[in-house]
PyMOL CGO cylinders between C-alpha atoms (Angstrom):
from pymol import cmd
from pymol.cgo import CYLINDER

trace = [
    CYLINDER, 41.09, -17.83, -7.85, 39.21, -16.73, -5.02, 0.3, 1, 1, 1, 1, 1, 1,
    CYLINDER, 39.21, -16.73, -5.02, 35.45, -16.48, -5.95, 0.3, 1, 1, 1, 1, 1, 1,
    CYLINDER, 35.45, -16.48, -5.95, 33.73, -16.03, -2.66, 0.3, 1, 1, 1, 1, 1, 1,
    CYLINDER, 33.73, -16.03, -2.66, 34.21, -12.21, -2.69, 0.3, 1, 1, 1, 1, 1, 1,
    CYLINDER, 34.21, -12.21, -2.69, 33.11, -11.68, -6.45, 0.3, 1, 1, 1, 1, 1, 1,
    CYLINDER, 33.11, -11.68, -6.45, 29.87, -14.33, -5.93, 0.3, 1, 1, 1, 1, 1, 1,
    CYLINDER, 29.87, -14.33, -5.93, 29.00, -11.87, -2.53, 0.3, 1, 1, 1, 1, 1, 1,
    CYLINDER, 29.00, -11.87, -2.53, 29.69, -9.07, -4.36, 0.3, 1, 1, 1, 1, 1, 1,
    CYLINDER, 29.69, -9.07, -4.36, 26.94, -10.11, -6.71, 0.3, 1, 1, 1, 1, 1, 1,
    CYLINDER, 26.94, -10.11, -6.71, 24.83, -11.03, -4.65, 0.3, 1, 1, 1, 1, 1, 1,
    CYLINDER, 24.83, -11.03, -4.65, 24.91, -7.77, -3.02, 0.3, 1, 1, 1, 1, 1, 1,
    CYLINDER, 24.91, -7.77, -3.02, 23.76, -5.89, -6.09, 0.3, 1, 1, 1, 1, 1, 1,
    CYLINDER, 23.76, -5.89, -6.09, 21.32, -8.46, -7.65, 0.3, 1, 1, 1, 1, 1, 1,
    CYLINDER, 21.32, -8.46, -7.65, 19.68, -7.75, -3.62, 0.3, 1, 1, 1, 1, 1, 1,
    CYLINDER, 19.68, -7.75, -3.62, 19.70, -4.51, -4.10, 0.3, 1, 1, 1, 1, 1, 1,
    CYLINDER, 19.70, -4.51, -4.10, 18.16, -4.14, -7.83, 0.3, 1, 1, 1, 1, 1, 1,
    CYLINDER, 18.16, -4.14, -7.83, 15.48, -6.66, -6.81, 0.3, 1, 1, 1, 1, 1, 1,
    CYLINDER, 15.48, -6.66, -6.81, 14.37, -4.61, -3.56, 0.3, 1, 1, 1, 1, 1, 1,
    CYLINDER, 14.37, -4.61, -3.56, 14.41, -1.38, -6.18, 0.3, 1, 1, 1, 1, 1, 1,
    CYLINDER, 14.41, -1.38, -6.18, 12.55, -3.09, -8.35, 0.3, 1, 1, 1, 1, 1, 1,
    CYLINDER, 12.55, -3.09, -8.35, 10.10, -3.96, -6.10, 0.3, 1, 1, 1, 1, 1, 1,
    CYLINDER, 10.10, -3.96, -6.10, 10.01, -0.66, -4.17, 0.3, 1, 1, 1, 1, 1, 1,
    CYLINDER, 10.01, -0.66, -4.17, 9.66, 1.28, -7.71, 0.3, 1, 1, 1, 1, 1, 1,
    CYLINDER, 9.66, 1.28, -7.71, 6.32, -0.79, -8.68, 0.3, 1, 1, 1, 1, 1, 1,
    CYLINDER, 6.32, -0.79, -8.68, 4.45, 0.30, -5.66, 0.3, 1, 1, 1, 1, 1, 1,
    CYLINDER, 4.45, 0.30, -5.66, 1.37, 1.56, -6.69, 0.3, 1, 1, 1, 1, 1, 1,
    CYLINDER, 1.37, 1.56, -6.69, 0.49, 4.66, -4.55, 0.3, 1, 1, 1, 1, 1, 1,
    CYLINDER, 0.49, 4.66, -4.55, -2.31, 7.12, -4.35, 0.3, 1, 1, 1, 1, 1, 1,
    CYLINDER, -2.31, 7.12, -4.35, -3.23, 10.27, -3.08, 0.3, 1, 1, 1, 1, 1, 1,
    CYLINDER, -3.23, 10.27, -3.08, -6.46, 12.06, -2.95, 0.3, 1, 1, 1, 1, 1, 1,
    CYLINDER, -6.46, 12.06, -2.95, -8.33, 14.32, -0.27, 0.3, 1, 1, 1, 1, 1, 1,
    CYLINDER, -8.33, 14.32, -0.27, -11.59, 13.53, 1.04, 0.3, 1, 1, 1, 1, 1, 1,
    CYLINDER, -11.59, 13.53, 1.04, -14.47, 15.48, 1.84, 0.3, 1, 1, 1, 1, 1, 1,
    CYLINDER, -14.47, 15.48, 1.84, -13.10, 17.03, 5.07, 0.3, 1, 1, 1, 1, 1, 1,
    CYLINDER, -13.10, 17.03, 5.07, -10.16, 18.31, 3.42, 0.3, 1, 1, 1, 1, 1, 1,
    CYLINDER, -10.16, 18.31, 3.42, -7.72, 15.17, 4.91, 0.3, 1, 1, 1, 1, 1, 1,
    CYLINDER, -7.72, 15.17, 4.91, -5.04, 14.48, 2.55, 0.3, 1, 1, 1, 1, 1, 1,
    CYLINDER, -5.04, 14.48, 2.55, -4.46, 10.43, 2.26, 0.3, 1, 1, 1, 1, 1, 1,
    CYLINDER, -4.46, 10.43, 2.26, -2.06, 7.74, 0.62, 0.3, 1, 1, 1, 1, 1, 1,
    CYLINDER, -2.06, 7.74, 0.62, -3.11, 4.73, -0.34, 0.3, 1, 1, 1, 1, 1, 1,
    CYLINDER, -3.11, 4.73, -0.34, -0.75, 1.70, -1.17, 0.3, 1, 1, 1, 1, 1, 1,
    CYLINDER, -0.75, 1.70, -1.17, -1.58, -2.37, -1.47, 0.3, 1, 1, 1, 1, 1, 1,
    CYLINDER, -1.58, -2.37, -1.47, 0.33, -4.57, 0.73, 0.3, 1, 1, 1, 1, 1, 1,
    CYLINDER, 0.33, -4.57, 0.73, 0.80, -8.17, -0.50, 0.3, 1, 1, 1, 1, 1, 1,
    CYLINDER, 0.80, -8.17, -0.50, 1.18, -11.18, 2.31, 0.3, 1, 1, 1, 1, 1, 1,
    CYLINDER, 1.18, -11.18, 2.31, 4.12, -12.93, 2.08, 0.3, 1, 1, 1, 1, 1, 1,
    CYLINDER, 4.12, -12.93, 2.08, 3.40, -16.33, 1.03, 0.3, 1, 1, 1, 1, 1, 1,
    CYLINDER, 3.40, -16.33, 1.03, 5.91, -17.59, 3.99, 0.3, 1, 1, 1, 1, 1, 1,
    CYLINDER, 5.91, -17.59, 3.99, 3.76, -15.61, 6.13, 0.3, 1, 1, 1, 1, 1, 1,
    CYLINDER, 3.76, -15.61, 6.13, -0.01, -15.92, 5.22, 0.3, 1, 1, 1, 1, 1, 1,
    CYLINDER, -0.01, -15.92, 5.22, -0.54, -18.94, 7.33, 0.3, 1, 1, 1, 1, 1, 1,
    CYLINDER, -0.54, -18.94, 7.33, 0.34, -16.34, 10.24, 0.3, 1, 1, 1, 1, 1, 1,
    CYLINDER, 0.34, -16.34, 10.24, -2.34, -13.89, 9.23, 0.3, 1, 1, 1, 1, 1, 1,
    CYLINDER, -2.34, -13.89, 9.23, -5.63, -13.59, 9.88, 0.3, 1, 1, 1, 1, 1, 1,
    CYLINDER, -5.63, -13.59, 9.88, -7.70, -15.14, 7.08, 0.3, 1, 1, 1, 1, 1, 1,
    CYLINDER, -7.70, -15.14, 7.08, -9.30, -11.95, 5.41, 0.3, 1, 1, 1, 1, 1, 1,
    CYLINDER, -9.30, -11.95, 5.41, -5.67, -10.49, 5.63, 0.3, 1, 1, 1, 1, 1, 1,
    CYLINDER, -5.67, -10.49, 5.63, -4.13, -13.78, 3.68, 0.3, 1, 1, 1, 1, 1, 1,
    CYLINDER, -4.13, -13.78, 3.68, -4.52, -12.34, 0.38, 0.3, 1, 1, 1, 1, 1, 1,
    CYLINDER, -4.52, -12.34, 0.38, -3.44, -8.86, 0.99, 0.3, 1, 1, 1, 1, 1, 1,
    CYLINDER, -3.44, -8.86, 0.99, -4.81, -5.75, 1.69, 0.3, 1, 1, 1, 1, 1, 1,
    CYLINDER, -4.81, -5.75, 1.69, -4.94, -1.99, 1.49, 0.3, 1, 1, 1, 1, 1, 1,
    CYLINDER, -4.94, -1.99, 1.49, -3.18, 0.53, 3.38, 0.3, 1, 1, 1, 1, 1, 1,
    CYLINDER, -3.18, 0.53, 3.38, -4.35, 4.31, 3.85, 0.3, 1, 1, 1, 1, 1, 1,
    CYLINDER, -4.35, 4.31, 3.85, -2.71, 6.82, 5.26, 0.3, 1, 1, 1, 1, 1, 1,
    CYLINDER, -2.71, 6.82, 5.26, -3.38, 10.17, 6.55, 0.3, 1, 1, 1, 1, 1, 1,
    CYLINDER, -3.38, 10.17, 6.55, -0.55, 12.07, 5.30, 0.3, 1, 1, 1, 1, 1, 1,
    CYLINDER, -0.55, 12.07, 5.30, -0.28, 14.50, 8.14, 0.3, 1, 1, 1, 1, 1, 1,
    CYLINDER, -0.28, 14.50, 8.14, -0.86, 12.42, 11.16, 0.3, 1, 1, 1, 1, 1, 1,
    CYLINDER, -0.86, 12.42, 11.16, 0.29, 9.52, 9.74, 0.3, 1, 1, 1, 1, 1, 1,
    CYLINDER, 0.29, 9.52, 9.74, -2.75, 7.19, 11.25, 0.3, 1, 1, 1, 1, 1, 1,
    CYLINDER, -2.75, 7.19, 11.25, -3.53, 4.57, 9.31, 0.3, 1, 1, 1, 1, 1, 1,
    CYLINDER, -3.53, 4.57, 9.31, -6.26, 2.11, 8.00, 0.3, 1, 1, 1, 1, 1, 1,
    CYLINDER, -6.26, 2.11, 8.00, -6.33, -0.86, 6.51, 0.3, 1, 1, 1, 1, 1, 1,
    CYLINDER, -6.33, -0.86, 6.51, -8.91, -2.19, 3.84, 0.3, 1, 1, 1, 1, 1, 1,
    CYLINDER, -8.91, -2.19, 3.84, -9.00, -6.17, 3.54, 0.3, 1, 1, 1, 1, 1, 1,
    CYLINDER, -9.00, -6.17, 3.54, -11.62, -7.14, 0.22, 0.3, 1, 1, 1, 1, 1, 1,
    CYLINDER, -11.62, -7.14, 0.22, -8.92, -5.07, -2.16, 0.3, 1, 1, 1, 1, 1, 1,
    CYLINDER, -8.92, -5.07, -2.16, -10.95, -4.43, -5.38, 0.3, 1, 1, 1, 1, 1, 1,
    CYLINDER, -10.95, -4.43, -5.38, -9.12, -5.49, -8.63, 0.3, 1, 1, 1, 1, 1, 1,
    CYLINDER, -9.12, -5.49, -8.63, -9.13, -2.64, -10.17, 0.3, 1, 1, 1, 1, 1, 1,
    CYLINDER, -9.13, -2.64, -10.17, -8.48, -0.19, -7.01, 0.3, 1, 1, 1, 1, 1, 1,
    CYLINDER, -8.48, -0.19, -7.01, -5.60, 1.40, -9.00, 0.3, 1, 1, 1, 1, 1, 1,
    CYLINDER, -5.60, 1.40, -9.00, -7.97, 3.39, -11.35, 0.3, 1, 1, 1, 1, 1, 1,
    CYLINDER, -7.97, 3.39, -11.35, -11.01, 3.99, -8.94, 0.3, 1, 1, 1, 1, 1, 1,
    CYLINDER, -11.01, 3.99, -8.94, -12.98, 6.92, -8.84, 0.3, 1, 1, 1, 1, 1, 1,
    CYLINDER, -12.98, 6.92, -8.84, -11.47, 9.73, -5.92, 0.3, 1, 1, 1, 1, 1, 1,
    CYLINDER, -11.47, 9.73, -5.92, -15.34, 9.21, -4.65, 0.3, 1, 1, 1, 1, 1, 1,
    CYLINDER, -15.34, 9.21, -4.65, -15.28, 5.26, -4.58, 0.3, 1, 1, 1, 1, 1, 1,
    CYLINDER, -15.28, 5.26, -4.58, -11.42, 6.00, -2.54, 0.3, 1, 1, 1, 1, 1, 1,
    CYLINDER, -11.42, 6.00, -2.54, -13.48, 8.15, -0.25, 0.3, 1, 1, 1, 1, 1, 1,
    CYLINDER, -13.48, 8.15, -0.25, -15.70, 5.35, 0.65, 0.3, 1, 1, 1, 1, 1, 1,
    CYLINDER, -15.70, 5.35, 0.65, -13.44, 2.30, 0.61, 0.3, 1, 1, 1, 1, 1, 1,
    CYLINDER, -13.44, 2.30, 0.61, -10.85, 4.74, 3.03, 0.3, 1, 1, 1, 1, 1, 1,
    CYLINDER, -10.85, 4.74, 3.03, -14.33, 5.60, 5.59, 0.3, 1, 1, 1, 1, 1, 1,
    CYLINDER, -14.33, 5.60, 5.59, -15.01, 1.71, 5.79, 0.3, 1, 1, 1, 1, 1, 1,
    CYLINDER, -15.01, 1.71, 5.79, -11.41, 0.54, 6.11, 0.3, 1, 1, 1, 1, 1, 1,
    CYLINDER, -11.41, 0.54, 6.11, -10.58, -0.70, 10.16, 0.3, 1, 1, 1, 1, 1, 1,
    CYLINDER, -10.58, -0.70, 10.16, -7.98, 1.71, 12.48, 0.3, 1, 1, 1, 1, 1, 1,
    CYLINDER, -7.98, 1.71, 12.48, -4.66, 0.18, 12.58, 0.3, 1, 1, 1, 1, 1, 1,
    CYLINDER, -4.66, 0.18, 12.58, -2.00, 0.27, 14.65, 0.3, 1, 1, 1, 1, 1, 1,
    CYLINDER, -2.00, 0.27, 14.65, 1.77, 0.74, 13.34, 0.3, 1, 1, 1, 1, 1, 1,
    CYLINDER, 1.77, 0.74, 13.34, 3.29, -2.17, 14.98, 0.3, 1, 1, 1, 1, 1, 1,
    CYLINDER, 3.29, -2.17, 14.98, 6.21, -2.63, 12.42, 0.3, 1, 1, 1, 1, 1, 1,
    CYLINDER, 6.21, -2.63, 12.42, 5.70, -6.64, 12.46, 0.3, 1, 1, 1, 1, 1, 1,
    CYLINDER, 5.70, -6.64, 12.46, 5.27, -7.21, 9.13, 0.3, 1, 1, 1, 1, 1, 1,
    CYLINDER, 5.27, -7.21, 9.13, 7.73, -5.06, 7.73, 0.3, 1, 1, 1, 1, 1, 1,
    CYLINDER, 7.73, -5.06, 7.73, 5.99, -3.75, 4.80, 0.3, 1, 1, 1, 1, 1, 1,
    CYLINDER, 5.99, -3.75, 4.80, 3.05, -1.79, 6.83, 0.3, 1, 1, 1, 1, 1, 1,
    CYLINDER, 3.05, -1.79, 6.83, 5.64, 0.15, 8.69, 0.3, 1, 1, 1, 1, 1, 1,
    CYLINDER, 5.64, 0.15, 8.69, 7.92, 1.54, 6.09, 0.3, 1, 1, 1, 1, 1, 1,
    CYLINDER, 7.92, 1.54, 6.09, 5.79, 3.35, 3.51, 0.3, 1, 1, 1, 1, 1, 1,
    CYLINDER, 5.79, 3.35, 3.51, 6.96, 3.32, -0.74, 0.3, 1, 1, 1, 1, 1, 1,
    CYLINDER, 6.96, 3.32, -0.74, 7.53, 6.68, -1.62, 0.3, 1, 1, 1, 1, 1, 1,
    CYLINDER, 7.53, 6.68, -1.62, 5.51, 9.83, -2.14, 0.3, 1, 1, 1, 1, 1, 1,
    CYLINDER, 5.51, 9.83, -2.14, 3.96, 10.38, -5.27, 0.3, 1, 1, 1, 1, 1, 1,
    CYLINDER, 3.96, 10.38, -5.27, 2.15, 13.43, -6.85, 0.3, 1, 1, 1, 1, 1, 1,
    CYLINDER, 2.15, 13.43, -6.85, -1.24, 14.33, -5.47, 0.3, 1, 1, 1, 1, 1, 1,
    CYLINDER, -1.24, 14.33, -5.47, -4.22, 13.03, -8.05, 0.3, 1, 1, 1, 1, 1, 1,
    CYLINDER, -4.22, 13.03, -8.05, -6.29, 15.55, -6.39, 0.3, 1, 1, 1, 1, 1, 1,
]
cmd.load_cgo(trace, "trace")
């Protein structure tokens, strides 16, 4: 019986549903501000493996946002609790204070964005 094909096999697809899983729980929002600038906004966790690599107020995660038609991007490290269901106004002024960031790609999760989800407003 040769097992090594049907155990990769499975493997394969348990990888696969995890990384849907994961991709499909990504909290994202949208929401202009002021100026008429459209942005996303998605938390990034730190890889436990990794946090020792990161800068300390990065450790614990932080918050991406996005402009959607340039593409620049910011990145927010104190991520409120309860940033999820914040007010488009409180967005506004967590997105004005976040720092500049540049898309690198090294960590993987920064570079590739989850999905696009409905505007909120």
């Amino acid at each position: 019986m040769q097992l090594a094909p049907l155990t990769t096999t499975i493997r394969q697809h348990a990888q696969a549903w995890i990384i849907s899983i994961s991709r499909s729980s990504v909290a994202i929002r949208t929401f202009g501000d002021d100026s008429g600038t459209r942005w996303r906004v998605w938390k990034v966790d730190t890889p436990a493996a990794r946090a020792h690599l990161m800068d300390s107020e990065y450790q614990s995660g932080w918050l991406v946002f996005e402009e959607q038609e340039s593409g620049d991007r910011r990145r927010l490290a104190q991520v409120p609790d309860d940033w999820e269901t914040l007010s488009i106004d409180r967005l506004i002024l967590l997105c004005s204070v976040a720092q500049p960031s540049a898309r690198t790609g090294q960590t993987g999760q920064i570079a590739t964005p989850p999905p696009r989800e409905a505007d909120e407003g």
